[in-house]
C-alpha positions as CSV (number, residue, x, y, z in Angstrom):
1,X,108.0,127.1,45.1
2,X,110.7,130.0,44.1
3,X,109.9,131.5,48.0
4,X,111.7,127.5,48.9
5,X,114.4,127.7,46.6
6,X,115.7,131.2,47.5
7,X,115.8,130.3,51.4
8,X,118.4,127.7,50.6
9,X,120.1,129.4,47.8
10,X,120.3,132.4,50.0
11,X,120.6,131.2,53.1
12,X,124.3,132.3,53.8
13,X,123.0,135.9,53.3
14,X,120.9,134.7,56.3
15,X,123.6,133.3,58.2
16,X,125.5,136.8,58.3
17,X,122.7,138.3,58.9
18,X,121.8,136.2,62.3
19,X,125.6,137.0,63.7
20,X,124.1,140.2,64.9
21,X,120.4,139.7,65.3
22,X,121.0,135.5,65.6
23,X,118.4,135.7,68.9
24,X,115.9,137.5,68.5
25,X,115.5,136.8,64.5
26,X,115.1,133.3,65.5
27,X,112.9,133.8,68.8
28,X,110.3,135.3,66.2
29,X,110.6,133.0,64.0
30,X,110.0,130.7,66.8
31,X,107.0,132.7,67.6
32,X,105.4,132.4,64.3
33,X,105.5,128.5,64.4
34,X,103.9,127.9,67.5
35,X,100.9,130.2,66.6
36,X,101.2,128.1,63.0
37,X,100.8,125.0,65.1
38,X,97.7,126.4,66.8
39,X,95.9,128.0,64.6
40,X,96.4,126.1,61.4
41,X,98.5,122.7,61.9
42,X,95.7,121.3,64.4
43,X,92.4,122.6,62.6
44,X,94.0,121.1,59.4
45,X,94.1,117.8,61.3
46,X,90.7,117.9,62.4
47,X,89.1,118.8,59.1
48,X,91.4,115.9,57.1
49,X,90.3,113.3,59.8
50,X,86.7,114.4,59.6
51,X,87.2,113.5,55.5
52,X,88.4,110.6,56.0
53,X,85.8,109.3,58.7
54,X,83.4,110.2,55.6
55,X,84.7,108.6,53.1
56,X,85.8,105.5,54.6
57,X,83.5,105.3,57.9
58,X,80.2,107.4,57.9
59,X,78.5,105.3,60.5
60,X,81.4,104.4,62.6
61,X,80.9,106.2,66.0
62,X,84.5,105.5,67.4
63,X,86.6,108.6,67.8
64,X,89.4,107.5,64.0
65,X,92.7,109.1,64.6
66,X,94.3,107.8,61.4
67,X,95.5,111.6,60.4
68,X,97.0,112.7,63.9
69,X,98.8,108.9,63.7
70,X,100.6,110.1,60.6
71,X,101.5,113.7,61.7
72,X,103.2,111.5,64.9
73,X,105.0,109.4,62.6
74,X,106.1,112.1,60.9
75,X,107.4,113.8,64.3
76,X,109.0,110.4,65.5
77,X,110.5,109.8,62.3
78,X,112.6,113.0,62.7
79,X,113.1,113.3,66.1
80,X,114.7,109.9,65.6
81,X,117.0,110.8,62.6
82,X,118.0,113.7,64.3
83,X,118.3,111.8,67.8
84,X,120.3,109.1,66.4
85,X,122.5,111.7,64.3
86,X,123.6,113.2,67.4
87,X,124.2,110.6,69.2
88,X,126.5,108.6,66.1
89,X,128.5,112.1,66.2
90,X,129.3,112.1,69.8
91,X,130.2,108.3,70.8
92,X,132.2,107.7,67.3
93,X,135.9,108.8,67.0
94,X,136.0,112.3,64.7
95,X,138.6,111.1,62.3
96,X,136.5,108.4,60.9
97,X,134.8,109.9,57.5
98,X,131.4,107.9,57.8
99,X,130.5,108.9,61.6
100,X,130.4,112.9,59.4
101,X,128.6,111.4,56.2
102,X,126.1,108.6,57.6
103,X,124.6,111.5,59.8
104,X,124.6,113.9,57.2
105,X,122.8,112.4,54.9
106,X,121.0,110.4,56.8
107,X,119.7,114.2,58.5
108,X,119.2,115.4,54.5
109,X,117.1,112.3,53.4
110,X,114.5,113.5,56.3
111,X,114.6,117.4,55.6
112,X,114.5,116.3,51.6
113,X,111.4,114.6,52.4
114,X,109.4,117.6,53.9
115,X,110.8,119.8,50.8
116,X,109.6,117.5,48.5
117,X,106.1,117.0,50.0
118,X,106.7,121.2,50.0
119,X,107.1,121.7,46.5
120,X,104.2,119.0,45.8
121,X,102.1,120.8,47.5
122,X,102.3,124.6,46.3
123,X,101.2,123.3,43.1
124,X,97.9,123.1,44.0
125,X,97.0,126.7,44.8
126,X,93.3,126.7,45.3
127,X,93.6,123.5,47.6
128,X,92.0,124.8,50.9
129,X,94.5,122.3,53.1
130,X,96.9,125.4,52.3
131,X,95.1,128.0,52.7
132,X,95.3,131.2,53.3
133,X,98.4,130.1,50.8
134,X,101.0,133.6,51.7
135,X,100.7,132.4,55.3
136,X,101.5,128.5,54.2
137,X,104.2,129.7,52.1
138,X,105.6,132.1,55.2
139,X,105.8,129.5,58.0
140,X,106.9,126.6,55.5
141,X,110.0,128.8,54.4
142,X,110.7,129.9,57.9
143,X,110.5,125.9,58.6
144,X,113.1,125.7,55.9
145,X,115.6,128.3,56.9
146,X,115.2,126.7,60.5
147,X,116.4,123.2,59.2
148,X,118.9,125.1,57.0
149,X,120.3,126.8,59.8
150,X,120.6,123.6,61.8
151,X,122.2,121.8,59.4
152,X,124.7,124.9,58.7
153,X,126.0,124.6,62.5
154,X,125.5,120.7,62.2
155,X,127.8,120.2,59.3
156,X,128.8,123.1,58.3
157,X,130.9,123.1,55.1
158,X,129.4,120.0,54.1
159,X,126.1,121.8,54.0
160,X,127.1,124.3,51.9
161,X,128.7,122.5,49.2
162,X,125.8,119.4,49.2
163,X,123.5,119.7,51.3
164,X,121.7,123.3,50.1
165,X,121.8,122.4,46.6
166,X,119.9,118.8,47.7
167,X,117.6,120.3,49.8
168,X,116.7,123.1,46.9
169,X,116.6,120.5,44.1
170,X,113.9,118.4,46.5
171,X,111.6,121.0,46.3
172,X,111.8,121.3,42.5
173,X,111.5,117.6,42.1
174,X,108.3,118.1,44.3
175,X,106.9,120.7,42.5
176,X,107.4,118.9,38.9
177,X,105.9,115.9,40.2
178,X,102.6,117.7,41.1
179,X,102.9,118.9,37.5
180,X,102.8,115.3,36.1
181,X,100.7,113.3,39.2
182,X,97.6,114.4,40.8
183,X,97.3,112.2,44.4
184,X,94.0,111.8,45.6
185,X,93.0,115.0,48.1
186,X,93.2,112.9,51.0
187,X,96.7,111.7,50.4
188,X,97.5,115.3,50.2
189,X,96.1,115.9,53.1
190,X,98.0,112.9,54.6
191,X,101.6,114.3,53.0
192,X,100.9,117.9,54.6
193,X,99.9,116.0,58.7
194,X,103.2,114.4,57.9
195,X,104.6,117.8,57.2
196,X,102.7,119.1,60.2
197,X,104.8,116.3,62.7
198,X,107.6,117.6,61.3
199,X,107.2,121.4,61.9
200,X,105.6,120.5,65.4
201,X,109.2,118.6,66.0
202,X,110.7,122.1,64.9
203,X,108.9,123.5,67.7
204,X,109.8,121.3,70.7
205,X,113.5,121.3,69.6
206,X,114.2,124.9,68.3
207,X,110.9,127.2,68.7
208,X,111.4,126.9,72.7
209,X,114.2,127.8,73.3
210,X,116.6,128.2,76.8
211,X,116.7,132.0,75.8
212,X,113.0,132.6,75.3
213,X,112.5,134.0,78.8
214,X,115.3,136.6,78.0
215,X,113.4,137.5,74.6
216,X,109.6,136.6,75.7
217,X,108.7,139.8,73.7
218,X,109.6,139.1,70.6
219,X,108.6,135.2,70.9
220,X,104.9,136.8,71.8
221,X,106.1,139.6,68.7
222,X,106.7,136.5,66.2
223,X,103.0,134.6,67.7
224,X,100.8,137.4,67.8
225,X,102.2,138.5,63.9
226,X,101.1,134.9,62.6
227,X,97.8,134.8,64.2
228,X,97.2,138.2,62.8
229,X,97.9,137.6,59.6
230,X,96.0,134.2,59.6
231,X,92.6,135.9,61.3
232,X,92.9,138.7,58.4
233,X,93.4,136.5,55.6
234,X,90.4,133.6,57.0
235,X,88.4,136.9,56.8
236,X,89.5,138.5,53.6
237,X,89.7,135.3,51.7
């Protein structure tokens, strides 16, 4: 929960960090998403849906896609805040106040969602839907600073004087809930395919981008590291 915090808290440390190395820190960061996406967003879909089948229909036959159906509403659900955010911005004269704070915090209601459902999560350390938990933790924070980045060249000094502080108090509230409220394992599973939708949104809009064929090594760099790590860890662990 702490690793979520600090990305926001610290994420102007970030932000002069990326004026030098703003490509290729981000074309690896790119790099470790897509290989996320691959080798643990889609076999955590699988084994959630193959629950679910079990507990609700053992002898159905029919191929259930409940699970994938939420990690699409969760990718449809962003791509349309942020679709409808941009678009607000660009056919709405600048001088009116509201066409800056509707998107803003209509685009910090979504991202407060997934930090929330972040900080609920952690909680539960031995829960195998996060497992191997350092490389959860590592592509969820570099999903963070990501969004915290976007919203830093979206809005930014509105960001930094709300919008951080929001974000980082999200995940706190979402830890301290777990603390108090257990959901059912299933549900968790649900909140983290949501989650899933959300970082595979990350990765059609950001994790691709028009540079990558200029800094193809350190994408593959960024993909190869996360696979790595997760093969190690499934074999250690």
């Amino acid at each position: 929960m702490s690793a979520f915090v600090a990305v926001h808290l610290l994420s102007a440390y970030f932000e002069i960090f990326l004026r030098k190395w703003h490509g290729r820190v981000l074309t690896f960061l790119n790099g470790v998403s897509v290989s996320y996406v691959f080798m643990e967003i889609l076999p955590h879909l699988c084994r959630t849906q193959t629950e679910l089948n079990q507990r609700f229909a053992p002898n159905s036959e029919r191929l259930n896609t409940q699970v994938f159906g939420v990690a699409l509403v969760g990718f449809m659900f962003y791509f349309g805040i942020q679709t409808w955010s941009a678009r607000n911005r660009l056919e709405k004269p600048a001088s009116l106040v509201w066409v800056e704070l509707v998107p803003f915090f209509l685009v910090l209601f979504g991202y407060s969602l997934v930090n929330f459902g972040a900080g609920y999560t952690v909680v539960f350390v031995t829960d195998p839907d996060i497992q191997p938990l350092y490389l959860y933790v590592l592509v969820i924070s570099a999903h963070i600073l990501l969004n915290d980045h976007s919203m830093t060249v979206t809005f930014g000094r509105l960001h930094a004087l709300i919008g951080k502080w929001v974000l980082a108090g999200a995940v706190v509230a979402g830890w301290i809930f777990g603390h108090f409220f257990h959901l059912p394992m299933i549900l968790t599973g649900l909140i983290l395919a949501f989650i899933g939708g959300a970082i595979i949104l990350n990765v059609l809009r950001d994790d691709l981008p028009k540079e990558l064929y200029s800094r193809y090594s350190d994408f593959v760099l960024g993909a190869a590291f996360n696979a790595f790590i997760a093969l190690v860890l499934q074999h250690v662990l």
